[in-house]
C-alpha positions in Angstrom: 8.6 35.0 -72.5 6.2 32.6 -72.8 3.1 32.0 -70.7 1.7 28.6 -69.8 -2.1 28.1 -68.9 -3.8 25.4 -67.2 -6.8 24.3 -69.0 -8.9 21.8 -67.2 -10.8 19.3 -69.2 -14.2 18.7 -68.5 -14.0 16.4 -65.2 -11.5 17.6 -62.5 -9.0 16.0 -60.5 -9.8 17.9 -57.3 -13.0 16.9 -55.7 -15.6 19.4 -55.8 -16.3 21.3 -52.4 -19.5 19.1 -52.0 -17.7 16.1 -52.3 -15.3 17.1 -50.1 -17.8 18.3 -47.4 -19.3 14.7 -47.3 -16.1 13.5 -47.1 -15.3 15.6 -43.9 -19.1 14.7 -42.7 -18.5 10.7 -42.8 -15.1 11.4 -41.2 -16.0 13.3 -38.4 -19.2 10.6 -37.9 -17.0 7.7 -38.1 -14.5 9.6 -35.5 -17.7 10.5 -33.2 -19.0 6.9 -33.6 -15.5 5.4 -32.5 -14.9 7.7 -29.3 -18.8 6.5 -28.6 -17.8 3.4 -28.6 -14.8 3.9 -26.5 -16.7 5.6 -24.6 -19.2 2.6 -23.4 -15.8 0.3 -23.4 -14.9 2.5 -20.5 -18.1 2.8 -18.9 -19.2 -1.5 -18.7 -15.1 -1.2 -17.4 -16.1 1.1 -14.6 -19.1 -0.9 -14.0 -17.0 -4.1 -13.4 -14.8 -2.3 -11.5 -17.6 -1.1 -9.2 -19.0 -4.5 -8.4 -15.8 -6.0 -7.9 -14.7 -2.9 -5.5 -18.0 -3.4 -3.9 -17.5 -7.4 -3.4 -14.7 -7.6 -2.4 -15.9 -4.8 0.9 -18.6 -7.1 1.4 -15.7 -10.2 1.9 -13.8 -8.2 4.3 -16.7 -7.0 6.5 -17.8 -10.6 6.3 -14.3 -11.4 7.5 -14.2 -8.7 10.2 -17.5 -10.3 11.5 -16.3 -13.7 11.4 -13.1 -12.7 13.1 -15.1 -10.6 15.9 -17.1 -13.5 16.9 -14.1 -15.9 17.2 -12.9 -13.5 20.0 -16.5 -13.7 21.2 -16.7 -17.2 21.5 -13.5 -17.6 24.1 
């Protein structure tokens, strides 16, 4: 039976657990940094809905009044 051992050379093919750490790290910021930005998509969205939502109440009470004081008027 013979028995085969792995001898490493000097540099390895994995990454060291450092490496791999600040690997994680800038994925996990660059994941953070994308839902933050999602984030504020959605937010200037709600914001735009908001202000149309709120003009387009203002047209219709404008249009209510308008309509009152036709019926006013005869």
């Amino acid at each position: 039976m013979v028995l085969i051992l792995n001898v490493k050379s000097g540099a390895s093919k994995e990454p060291n657990k450092e490496e791999k750490w600040d690997a994680q790290r800038r994925e996990y910021e660059r994941r953070i940094q994308e839902a933050e930005q999602r984030a504020e998509k959605a937010e200037q969205r709600a914001d735009k809905e908001e202000r149309e939502r709120k003009n387009l109440e203002i047209q219709l009470s404008l249009v209510q009044y308008r309509s009152r004081n036709k019926r006013r008027k005869k």
